[in-house]
C-alpha positions in Angstrom: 118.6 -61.9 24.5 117.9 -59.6 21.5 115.3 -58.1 24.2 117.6 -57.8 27.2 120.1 -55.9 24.9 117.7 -53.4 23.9 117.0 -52.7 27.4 120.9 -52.3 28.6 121.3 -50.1 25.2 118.2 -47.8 26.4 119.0 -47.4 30.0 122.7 -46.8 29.2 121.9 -44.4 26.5 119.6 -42.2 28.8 122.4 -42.8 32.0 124.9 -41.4 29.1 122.0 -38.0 28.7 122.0 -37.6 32.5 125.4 -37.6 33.1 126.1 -35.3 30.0 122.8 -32.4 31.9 124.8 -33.3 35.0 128.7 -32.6 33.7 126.5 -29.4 31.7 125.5 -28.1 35.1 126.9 -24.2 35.2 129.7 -24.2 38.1 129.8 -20.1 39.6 132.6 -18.9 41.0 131.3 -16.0 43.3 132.6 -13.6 45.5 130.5 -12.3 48.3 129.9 -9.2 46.6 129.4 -11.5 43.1 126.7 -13.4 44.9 125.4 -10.3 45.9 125.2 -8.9 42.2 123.9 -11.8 40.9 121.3 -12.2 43.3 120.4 -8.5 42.8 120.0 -9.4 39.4 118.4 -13.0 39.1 116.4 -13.4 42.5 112.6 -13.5 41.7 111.7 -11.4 44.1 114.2 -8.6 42.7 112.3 -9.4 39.5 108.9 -8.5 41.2 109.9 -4.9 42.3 111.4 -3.8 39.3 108.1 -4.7 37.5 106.3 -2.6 40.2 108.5 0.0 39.3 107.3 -0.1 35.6 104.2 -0.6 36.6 103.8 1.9 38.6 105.1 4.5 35.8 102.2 3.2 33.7 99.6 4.0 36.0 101.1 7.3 36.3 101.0 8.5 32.3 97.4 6.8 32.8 96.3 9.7 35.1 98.5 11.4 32.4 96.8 10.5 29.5 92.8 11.4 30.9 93.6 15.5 30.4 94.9 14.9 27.0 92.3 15.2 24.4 90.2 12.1 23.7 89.6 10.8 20.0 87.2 8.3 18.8 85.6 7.3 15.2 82.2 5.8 14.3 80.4 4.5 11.3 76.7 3.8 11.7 74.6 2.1 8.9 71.0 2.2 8.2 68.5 0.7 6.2 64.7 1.4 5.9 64.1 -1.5 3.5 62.4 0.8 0.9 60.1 2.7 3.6 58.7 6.1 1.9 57.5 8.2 4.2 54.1 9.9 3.5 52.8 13.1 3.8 48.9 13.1 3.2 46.2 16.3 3.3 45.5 18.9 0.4 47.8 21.3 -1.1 51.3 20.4 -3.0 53.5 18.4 -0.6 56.4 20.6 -1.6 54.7 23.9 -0.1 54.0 22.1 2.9 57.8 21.8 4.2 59.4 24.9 4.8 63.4 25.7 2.9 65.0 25.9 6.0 64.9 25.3 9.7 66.7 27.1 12.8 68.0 25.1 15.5 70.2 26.5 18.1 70.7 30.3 16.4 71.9 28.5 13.6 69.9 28.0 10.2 70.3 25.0 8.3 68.9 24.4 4.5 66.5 21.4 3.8 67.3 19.8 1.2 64.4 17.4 -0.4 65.3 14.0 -2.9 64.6 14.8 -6.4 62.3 11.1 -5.9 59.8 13.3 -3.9 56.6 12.5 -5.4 52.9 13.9 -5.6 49.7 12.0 -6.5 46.8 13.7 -7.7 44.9 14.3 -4.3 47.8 16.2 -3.1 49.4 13.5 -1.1 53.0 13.1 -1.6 56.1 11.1 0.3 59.6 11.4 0.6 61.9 8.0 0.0 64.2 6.9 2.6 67.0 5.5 1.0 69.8 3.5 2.7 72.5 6.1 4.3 75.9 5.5 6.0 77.1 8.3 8.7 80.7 8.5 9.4 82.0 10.7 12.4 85.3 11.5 14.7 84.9 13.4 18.0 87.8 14.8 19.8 86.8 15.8 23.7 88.9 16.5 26.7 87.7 17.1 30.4 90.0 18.5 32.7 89.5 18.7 36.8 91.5 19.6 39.7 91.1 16.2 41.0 92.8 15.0 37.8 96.2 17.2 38.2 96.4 16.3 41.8 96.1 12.9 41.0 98.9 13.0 38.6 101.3 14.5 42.0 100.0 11.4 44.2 101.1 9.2 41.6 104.2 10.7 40.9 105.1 10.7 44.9 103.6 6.2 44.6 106.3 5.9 42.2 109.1 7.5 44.5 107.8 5.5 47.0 108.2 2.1 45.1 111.5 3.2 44.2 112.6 3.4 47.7 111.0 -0.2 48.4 113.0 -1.4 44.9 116.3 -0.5 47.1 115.1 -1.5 50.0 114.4 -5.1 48.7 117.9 -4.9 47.3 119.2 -4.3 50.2 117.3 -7.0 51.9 118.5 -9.4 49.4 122.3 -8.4 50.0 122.0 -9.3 53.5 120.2 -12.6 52.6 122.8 -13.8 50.4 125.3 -12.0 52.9 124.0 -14.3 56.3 124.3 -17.6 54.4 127.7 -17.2 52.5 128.7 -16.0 55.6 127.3 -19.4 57.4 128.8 -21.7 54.3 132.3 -20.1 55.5 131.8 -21.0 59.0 130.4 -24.5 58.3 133.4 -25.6 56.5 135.4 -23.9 58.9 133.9 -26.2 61.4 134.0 -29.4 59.1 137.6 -29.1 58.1 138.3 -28.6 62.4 136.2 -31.8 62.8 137.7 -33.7 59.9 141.0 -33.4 61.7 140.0 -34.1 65.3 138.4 -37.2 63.9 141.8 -38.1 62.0 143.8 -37.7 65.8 140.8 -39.5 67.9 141.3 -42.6 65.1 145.2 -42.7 65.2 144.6 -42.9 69.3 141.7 -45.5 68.3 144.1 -47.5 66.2 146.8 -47.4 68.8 144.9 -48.3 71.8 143.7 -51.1 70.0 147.3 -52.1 69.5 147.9 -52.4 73.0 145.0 -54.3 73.7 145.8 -56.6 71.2 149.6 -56.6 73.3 148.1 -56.4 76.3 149.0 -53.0 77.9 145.8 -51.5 77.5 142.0 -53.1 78.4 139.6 -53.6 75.9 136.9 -50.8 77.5 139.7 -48.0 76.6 139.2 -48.9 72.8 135.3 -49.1 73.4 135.3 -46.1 74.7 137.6 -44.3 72.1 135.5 -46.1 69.3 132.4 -44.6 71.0 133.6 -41.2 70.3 134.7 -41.5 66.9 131.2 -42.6 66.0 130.2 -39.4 68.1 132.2 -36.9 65.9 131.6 -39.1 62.3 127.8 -38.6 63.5 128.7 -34.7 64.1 130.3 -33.9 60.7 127.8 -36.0 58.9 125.7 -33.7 60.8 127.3 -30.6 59.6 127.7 -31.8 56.2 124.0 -32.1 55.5 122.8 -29.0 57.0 126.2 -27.2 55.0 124.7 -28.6 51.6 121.2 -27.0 52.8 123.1 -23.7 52.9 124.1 -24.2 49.8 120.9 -24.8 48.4 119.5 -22.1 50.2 122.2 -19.9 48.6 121.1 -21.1 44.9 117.6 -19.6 45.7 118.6 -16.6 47.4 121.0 -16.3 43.4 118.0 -17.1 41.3 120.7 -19.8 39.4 119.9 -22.9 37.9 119.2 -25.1 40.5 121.7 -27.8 39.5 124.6 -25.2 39.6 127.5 -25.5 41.7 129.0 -23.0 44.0 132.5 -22.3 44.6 133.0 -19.5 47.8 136.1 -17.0 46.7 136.1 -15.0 49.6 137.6 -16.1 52.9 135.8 -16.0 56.6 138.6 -13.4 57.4 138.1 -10.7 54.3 134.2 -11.3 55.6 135.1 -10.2 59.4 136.4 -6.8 58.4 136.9 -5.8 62.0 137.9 -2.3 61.1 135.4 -1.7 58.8 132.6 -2.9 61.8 134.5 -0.9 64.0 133.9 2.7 61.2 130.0 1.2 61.4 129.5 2.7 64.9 131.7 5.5 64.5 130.2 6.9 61.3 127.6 8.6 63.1 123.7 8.1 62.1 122.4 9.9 59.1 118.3 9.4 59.4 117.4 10.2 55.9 119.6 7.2 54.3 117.2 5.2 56.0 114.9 3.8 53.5 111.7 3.0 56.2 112.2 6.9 57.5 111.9 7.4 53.3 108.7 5.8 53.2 107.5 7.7 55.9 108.7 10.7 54.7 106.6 10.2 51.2 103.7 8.5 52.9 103.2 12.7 55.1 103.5 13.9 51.6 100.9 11.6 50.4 99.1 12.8 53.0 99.5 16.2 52.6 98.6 15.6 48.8 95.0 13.9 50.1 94.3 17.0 52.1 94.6 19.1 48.6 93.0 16.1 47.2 89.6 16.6 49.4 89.9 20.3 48.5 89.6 19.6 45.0 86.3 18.6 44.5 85.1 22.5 45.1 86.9 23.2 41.9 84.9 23.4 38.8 84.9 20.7 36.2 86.4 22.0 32.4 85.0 20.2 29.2 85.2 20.6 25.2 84.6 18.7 22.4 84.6 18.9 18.5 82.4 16.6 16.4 82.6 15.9 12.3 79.8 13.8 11.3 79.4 13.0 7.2 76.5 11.4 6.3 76.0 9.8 2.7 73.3 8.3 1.1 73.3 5.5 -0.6 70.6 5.5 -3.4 70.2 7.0 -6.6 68.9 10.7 -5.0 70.4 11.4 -1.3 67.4 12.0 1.4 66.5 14.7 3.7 69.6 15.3 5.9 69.9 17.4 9.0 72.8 16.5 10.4 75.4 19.2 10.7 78.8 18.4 9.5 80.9 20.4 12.3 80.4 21.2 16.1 81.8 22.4 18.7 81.0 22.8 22.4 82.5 23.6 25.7 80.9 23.2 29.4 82.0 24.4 32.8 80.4 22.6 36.0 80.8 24.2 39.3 80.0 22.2 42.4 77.5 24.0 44.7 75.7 21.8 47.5 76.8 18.7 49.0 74.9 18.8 52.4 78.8 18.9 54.2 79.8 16.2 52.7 83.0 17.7 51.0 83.7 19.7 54.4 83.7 16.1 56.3 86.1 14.8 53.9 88.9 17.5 54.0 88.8 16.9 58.0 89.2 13.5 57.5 92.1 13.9 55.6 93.5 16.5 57.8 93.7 14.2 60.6 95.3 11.6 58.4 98.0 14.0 57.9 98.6 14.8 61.4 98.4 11.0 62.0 101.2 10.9 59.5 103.4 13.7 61.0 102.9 11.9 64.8 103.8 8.4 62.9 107.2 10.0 61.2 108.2 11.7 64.4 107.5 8.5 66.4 109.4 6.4 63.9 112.4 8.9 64.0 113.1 8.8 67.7 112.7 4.7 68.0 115.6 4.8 64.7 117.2 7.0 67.0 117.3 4.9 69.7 118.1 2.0 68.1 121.1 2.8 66.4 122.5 3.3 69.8 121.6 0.0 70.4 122.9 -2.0 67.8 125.9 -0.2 67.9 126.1 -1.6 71.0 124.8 -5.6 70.1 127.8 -4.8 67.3 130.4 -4.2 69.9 129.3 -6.7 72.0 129.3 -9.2 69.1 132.7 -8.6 68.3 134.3 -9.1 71.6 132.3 -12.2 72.2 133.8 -13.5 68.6 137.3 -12.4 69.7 136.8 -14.4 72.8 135.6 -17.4 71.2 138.0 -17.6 68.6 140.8 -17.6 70.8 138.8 -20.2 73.2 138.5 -22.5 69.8 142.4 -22.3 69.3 143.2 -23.6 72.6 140.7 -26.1 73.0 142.5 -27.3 69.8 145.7 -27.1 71.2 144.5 -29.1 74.4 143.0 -31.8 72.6 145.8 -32.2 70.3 148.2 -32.2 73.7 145.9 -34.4 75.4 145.9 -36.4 72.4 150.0 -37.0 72.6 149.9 -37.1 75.9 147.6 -40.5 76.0 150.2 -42.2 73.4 152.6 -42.2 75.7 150.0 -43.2 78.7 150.9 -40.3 80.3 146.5 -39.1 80.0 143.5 -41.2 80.7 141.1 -42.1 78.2 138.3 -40.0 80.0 140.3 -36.8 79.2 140.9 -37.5 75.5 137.0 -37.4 75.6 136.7 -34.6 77.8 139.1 -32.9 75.3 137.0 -34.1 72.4 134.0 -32.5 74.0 135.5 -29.6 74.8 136.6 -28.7 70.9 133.0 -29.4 69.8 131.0 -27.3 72.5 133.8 -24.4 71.0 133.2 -25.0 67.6 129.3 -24.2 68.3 130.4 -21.3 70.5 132.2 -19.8 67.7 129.3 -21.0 65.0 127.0 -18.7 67.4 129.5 -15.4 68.0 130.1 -15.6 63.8 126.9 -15.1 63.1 125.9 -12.8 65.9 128.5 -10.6 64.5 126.9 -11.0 61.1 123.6 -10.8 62.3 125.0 -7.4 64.2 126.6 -5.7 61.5 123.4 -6.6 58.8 121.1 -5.1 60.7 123.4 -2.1 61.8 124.0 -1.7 57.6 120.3 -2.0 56.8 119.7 0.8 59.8 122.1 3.3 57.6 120.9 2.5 54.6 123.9 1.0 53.3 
């Protein structure tokens, strides 16, 4: 028992955790243009092209950073393990080496260690004692290629720029197409709900009469037929209405376990005037953000052309060098290493068997390739803003058709509905009537979000 107890204290005590994560869950109350914030600022994929942004910035202060000047440090030891080296033949070993040598134009002293010995048969050597050298060089190389690498990246970044707001964009109308469908859904749910109420009082009443016998037992079969029929149907629409929902959390980048509350209505969403200005605002061709990219990619390719040019310019180099050596025994050894220099080179490119002249054509073309691609792309946005100005009116009047068709098909079922109380309607019109209500619920479902559909991709065309 002692045992059993345990158990029921464990399992109650983790039930009591789970239901404290799940009363914890955040609940979000959210506008359309909340969800489109938030989404903006939490989805992933938002995420991702801001990164792109700052990573593109760092590649271009990497170009950057090649032309500035270069520094680096460097300490190298050595060790000769007590090695003397020897200098054998006649004569003192001292008037054998000369005071000074000339490398270069310039004349450096030699210096000998005071541990320089001579034997008697004129031999002598020179002790090479440990020695440490420490040096910093500072060099910078500069070429055309360089500074018109640093305008291609600067025109990359602009271009991942434009595809940050583009994505924005694209995310507003993601989050905009299923709020939009959650509105209509339980638009359609609560319009089911209440046919299903009126199609059960009919149930109930018919089976009343059966039970008095006024009415056969086939007309309740029959009506009981059709209430399973629209239970099915909003069970339906209740599953796929908590998929939209689910669907929505992604599109936020919220916590998974959050719960959504919709503020605005399906009748602020349906602006009809303000899809009516949509067509009448006229089409201005540099708001849109693909006719951007293409606009940057001709300058990219413009910037290639110079690019190819480039390698006909000469290449500019300097450097400085400190170098400090130090020995580290009791006398310091010969040294001949120079504690400054500087240098400076110039390299001009002179023969390439046609290879350079091969390249700049090739990158012509791509720039013509990129002109006929812009002015190709221009035309077809053109055309089809004329078009979806048109699928947008088109969308509207099938929506204003279809709403009013949902309304009376409501008002005949519910007529239809009174009408069989009294007997006055057959039982194969209440489900005629029943039918009717659901074939206009999906018509309207479909003009919605053909509107929608219309007026996202009309938005996205201007760049709004």
């Amino acid at each position: 028992m002692k045992k059993i107890a345990l158990s029921l204290s464990i399992a109650l005590f983790f039930a009591h955790i789970a239901n404290l994560g799940a009363q914890e869950a955040p609940t979000l109350r959210l506008s359309l243009s909340d969800a489109q914030q938030y989404a903006v600022e939490h989805n992933y994929s938002m995420q991702n092209a801001s990164l792109d942004v700052k990573k593109a910035e760092y590649t271009r202060w990497q170009t950057i950073s090649s032309m500035l000047p270069q520094v680096k440090a460097g300490f190298d030891y050595q060790n000769m393990c007590g090695y003397t080296m020897n200098i054998g033949g006649g004569g003192s070993m001292m008037s054998m080496i000369p005071d000074s040598i000339t490398i270069g134009g310039m004349t450096l002293p030699i210096s000998l260690p005071s541990s320089s010995t001579e034997n008697s048969s004129g031999g002598g050597g020179i002790a090479m004692n440990p020695s440490g050298t420490f040096s910093i060089t500072a060099s910078v190389a500069v070429t055309g290629a360089q500074i018109v690498g640093i305008m291609l990246n600067n025109i990359a970044r602009d271009m991942i720029n434009v595809n940050l707001r583009q994505s924005e964009q694209t995310t507003r109308s993601q989050v905009r197409n299923v709020y939009v469908s959650i509105l209509v859904m339980e638009d359609i749910v609560g319009l089911l709900d209440s046919s299903l109420a009126n199609i059960m009082l009919l149930e109930k009443s018919t089976l009343e009469s059966v039970a008095a016998g006024a009415a056969e037992q086939i007309q309740a079969d029959k009506l009981h037929v059709q209430v399973a029929s629209l239970r099915n149907s909003i069970n339906a629409n209740r599953r796929s209405l908590q998929m939209l929902y689910n669907s929505l959390i992604l599109q936020l980048g919220a916590d998974v376990n959050s719960k959504l509350v919709l503020t605005t209505s399906l009748e602020e969403v349906l602006d009809l005037n303000y899809l009516a200005s949509l067509s009448l605002g006229g089409f201005t061709i540099d708001n849109n953000y693909n006719y951007q990219l293409l606009q940057y990619n001709e300058k990219l390719s413009k910037r290639n052309v110079t690019m190819a040019w480039m390698d006909f310019t000469p290449t500019l180099s300097a450097y400085y060098s400190y170098s400090a050596k130090t020995y580290f025994g009791k006398d310091e050894g010969f040294n001949m290493t120079p504690p400054n220099m500087v240098g400076a080179s110039i390299s001009i490119p002179l023969f390439t068997t046609g290879t350079r002249y091969a390249k700049i054509r090739s990158a012509k073309i791509d720039y013509q390739e990129a002109l006929n691609s812009k002015q190709q792309a221009e035309d077809g946005l053109r055309v089809q803003y004329n078009q979806l100005c048109y699928d947008l009116a088109n969308a509207i009047e099938s929506y204003l058709i279809q709403k009013d068709n949902l309304e009376v098909t409501q008002r005949v079922f519910n007529n239809t509905a009174e009408k069989y109380k009294y007997g006055h309607a057959s039982n194969l019109e209440v489900t005629n009537a029943s039918t009717d209500i659901i074939t206009a619920q999906s018509n309207y479902i479909q003009a919605v979000m053909s509107v929608v559909t219309a007026e996202v991709a009309l938005e996205n065309l201007l760049g709004k």
